[in-house]
C-alpha positions as CSV (number, residue, x, y, z in Angstrom):
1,X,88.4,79.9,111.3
2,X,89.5,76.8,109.5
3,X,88.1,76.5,106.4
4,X,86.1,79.3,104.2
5,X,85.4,80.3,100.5
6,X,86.0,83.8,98.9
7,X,85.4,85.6,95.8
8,X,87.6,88.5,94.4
9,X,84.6,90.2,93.4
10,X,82.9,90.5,96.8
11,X,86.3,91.3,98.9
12,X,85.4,94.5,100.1
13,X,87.7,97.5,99.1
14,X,89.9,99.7,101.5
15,X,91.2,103.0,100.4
16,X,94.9,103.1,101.6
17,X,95.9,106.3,104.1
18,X,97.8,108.0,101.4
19,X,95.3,107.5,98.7
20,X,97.5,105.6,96.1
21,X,95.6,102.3,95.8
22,X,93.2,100.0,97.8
23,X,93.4,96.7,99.2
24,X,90.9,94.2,99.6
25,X,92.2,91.7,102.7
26,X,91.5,87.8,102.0
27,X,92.6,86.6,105.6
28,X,94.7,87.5,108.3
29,X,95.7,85.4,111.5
30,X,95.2,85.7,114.4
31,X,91.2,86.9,113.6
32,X,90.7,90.3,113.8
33,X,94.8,91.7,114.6
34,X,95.8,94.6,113.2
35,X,98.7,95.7,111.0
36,X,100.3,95.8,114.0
37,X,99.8,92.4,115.5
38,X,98.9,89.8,112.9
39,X,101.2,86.6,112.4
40,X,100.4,86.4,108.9
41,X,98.2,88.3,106.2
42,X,97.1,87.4,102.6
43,X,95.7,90.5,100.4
44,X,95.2,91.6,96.9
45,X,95.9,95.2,96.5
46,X,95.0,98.2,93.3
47,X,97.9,100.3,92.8
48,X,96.6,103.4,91.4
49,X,99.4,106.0,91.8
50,X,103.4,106.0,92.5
51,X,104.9,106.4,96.0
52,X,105.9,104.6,99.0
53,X,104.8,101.2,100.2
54,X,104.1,101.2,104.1
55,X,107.1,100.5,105.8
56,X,106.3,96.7,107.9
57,X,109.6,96.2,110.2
58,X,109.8,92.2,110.8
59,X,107.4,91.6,108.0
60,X,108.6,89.0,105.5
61,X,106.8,90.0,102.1
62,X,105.7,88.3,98.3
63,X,104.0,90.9,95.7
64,X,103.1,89.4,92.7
65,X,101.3,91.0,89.8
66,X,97.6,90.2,88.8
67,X,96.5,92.2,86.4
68,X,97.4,95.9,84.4
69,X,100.7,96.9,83.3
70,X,102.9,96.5,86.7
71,X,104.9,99.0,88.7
72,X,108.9,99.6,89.5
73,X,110.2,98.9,92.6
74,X,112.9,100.3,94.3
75,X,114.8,101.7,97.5
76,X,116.8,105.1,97.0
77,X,120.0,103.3,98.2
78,X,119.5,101.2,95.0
79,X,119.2,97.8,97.1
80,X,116.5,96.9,95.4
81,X,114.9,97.9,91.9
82,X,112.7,95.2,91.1
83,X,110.3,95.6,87.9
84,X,107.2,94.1,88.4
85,X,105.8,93.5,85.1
86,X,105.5,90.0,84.3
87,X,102.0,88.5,86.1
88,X,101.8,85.6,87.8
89,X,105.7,85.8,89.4
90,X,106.1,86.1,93.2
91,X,109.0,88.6,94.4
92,X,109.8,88.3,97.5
93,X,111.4,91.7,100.2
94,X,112.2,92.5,103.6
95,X,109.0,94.5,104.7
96,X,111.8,96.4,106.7
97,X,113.1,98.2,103.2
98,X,111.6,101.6,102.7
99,X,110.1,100.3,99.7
100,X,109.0,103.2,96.6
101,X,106.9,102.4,93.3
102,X,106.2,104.0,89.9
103,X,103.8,103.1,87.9
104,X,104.7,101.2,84.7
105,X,101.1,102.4,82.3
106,X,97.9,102.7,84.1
107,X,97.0,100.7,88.1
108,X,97.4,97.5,88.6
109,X,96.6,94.7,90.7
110,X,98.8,92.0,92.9
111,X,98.5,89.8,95.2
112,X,100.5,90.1,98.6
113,X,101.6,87.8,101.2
114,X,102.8,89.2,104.6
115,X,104.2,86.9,107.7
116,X,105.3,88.1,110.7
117,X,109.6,86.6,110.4
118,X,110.6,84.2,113.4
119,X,107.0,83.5,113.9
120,X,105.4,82.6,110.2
121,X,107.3,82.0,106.3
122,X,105.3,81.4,103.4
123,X,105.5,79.3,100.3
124,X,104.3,80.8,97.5
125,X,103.9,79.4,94.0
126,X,101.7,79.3,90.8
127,X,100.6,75.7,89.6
128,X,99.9,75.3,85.6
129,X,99.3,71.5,86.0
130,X,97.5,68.3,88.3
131,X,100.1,68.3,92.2
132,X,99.9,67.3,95.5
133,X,100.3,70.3,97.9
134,X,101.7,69.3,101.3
135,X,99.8,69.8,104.2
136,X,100.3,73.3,105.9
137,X,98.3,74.6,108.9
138,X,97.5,77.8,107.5
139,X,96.9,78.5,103.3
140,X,95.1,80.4,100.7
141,X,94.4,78.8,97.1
142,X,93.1,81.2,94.1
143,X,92.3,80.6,91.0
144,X,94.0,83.0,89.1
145,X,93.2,81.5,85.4
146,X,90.3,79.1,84.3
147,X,88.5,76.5,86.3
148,X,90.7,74.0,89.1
149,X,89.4,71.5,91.4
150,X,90.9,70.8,94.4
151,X,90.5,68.1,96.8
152,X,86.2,67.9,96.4
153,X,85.4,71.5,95.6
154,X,85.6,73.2,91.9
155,X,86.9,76.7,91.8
156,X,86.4,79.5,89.2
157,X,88.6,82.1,88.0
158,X,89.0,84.5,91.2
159,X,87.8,81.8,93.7
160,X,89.6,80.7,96.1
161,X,89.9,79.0,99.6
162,X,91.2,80.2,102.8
163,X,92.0,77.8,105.9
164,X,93.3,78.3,109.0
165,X,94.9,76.7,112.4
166,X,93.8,73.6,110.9
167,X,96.6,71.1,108.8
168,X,95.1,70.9,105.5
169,X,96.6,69.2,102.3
170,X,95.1,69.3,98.8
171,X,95.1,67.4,95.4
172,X,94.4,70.4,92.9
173,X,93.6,69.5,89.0
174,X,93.4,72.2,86.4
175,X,90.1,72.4,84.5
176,X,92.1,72.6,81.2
177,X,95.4,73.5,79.8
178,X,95.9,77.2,80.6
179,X,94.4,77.3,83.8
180,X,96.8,79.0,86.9
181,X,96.3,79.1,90.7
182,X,98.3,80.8,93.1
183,X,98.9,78.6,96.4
184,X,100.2,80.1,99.6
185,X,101.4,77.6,102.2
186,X,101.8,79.2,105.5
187,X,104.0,77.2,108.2
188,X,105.7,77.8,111.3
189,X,108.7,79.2,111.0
């Protein structure tokens, strides 16, 4: 893999095992590891019903709501109870925390980043405006709002680009004023 395009809308759509959402998996690395071996994994996921997240010891993750009315967070020791409400603002936890949700109004959808800590960290931020994103060897860039172009290729709302293994740096221009994209710059850690 180094670079490849994507579309939200053709991501295919896995039912989670305890049937309270689905997630549709933009890239993971190494090719083809499992939940239990990747070094790094970028997803957008539908929470349709409250309850735990998965448990992911020595996982360092971002969630940050897409789309509906969001979800609350929390541990039952009370280390963490996180409202996620407000789209378009990465929150970052210890995939080690025995995570629980409820759900805020109806399901919603975010967009996760998981990297494997000592090994991967991730950089994740949403540009409203023209910037120069460093080089990284591994990345995802979606267009979360309006039209962008980055570096020679033009990007709709709920395209994006995916590279791997392979240092890459962009120049990404918003189409017009409201426009968003999400970039997620993944480095050695």
């Amino acid at each position: 893999m180094s670079v490849f395009r994507f579309s939200r809308s053709t991501l295919p759509a896995m039912p989670w095992k305890n049937g309270g959402g689905t997630t549709q998996e933009i890239a993971s690395w190494p090719q083809g590891a499992g939940l239990d071996s990747f070094g790094w994994r970028v997803s957008i996921a539908t929470i349709a019903a409250a309850g735990p997240f998965s448990v992911f010891a020595g996982i360092d993750r971002s969630i940050m709501l897409l789309e509906g009315d969001g979800v609350r967070l929390f541990t039952h020791d009370g280390h963490i109870a996180h409202r996620l409400d407000v789209p378009q603002q990465p929150f970052a936890f210890s995939g080690d925390d025995a995570i629980d949700c409820t759900l805020l109004g109806g399901a919603s959808n975010d967009f996760n980043v998981m990297t494997r800590r000592g090994q991967w960290r991730a950089d994740v931020r949403v540009l409203d405006r023209a910037t120069a994103i460093e080089p990284a060897p591994h990345g995802v860039l979606l267009a979360l709002r309006g039209e962008w172009r980055v570096n020679d290729e033009a990007l709709r709302e709920g395209e994006g680009i995916c590279w791997a293994d392979a240092a890459q740096a962009w120049q990404a221009a918003p189409a017009y004023e409201d426009a968003r994209l999400v970039v997620v710059r993944i480095v050695p850690a």
